[in-house]
NUNU-350492 format. One record per residue: x, y, z of N, C-alpha, C in turn. Coordinates in steps of 0.02 Angstrom, whole numbers. Layout:
    nxx    nyy    nzz   caxx   cayy   cazz    cxx    cyy    czz
      X      Y      Z      X      Y      Z      X      Y      Z
...
//
This chain:
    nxx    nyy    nzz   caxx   cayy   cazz    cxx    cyy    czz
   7498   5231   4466   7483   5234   4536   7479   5163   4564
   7512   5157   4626   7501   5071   4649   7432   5088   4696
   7418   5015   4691   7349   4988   4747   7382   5001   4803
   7324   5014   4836   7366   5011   4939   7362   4948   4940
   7425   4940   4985   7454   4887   5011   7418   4833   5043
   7388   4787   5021   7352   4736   5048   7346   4709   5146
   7414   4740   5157   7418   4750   5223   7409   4800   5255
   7400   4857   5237   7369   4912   5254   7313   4895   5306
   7315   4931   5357   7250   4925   5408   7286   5028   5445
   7192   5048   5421   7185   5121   5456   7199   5120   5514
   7200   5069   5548   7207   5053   5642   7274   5089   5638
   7321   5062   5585   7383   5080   5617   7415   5142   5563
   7412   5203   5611   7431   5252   5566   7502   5279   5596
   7530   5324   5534   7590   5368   5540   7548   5447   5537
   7594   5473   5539   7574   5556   5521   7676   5586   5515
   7676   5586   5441   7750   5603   5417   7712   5613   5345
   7761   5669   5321   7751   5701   5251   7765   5668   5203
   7718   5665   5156   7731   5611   5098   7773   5645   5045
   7841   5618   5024   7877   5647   4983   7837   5629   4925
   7778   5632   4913   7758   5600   4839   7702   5646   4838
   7652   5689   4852   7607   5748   4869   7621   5802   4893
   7596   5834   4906   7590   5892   4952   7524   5906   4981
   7495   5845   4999   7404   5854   5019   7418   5903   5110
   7470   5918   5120   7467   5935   5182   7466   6024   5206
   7467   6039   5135   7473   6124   5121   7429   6136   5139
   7413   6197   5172   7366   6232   5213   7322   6200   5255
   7350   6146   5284   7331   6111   5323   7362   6155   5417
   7325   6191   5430   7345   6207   5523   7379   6165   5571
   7341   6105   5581   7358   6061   5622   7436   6025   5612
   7443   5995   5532   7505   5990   5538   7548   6018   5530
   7534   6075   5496   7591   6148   5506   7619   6138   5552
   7584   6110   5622   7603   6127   5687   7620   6065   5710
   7635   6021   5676   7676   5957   5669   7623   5934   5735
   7569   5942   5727   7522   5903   5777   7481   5813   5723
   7445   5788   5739   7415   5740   5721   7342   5769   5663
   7317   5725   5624   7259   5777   5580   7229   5712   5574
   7177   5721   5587   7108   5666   5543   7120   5671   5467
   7151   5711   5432   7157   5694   5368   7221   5659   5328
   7269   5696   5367   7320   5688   5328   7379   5617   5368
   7329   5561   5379   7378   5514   5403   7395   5477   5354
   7457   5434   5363   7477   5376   5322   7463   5327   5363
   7470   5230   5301   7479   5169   5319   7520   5175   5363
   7526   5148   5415   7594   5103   5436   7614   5032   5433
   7644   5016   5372   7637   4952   5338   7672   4909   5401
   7742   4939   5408   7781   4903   5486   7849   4951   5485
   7878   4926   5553   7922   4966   5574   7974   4926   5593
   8042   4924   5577   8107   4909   5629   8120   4959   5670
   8111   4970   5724   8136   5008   5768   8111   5075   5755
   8150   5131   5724   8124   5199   5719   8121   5189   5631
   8113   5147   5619   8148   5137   5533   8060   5124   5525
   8000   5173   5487   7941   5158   5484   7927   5156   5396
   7908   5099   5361   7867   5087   5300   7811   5105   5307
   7796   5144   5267   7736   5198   5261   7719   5204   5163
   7643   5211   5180   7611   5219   5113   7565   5288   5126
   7546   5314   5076   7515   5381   5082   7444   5336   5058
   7390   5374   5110   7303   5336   5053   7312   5391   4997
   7326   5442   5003   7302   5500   4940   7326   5472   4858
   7401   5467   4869   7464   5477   4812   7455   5384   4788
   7472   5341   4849   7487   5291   4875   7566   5260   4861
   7603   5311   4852   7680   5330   4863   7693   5279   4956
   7731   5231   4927   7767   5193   4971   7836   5218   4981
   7867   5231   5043   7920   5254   5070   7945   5217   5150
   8007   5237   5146   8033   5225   5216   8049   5297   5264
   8022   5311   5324   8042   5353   5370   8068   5344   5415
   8136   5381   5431   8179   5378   5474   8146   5413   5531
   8111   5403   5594   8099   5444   5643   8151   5495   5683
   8218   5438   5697   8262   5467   5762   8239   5463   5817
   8183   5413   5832   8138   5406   5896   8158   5351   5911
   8194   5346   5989   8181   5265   6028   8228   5228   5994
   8228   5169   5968   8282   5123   5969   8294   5135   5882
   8342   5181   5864   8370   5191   5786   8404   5126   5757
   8401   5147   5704   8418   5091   5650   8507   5103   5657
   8537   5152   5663   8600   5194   5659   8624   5212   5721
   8701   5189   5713   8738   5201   5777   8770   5264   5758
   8749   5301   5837   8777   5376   5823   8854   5371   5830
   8874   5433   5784   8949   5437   5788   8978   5502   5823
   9004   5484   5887   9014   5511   5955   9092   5554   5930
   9089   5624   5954   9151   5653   5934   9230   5630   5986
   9279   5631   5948   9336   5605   6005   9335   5670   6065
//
C-alpha cells in the first residue's frame, strides 16, 4: 500500500470511482453520481480535464479523464 501523497490536501477533492476498491457500494448518494462526505478522493492536480487522483481508503493513485471543459484530446469530427 503507498503513503498518501505528501501533497495531498482534503481542501482539494475529486469524487470519481477508484479503480482500486469498491468503498462506494451501497453507497445512495453516489449511486446517484451526486457528491458524498465519504467517498471523496485527493486531487493531487489537474491538466485541464486530465485529473491525478489518489483514493484516502485503497491509496491507489490514478489518472481521470473527466471530458469536462478544456480536454486533453482533440475530438475527431466525422467528414
Amino acid at each position: 500500500m503507498l503513503p498518501i501523497d505528501p501533497q495531498a490536501d482534503p481542501g482539494r477533492r475529486a469524487w470519481a470511482a477508484c479503480p482500486g476498491c469498491d468503498d462506494t457500494r451501497g453507497c445512495a448518494p453516489c449511486a446517484q453520481g451526486r457528491s458524498c462526505a465519504e467517498h471523496w478522493r485527493y486531487l493531487l492536480s489537474n491538466t485541464g480535464s486530465l485529473l491525478h487522483l489518489q483514493c484516502p481508503g485503497c491509496t491507489r493513485v490514478w489518472d481521470h479523464e473527466t471530458g469536462f471543459g478544456a480536454t486533453r484530446h482533440q475530438v475527431q469530427r466525422p467528414d
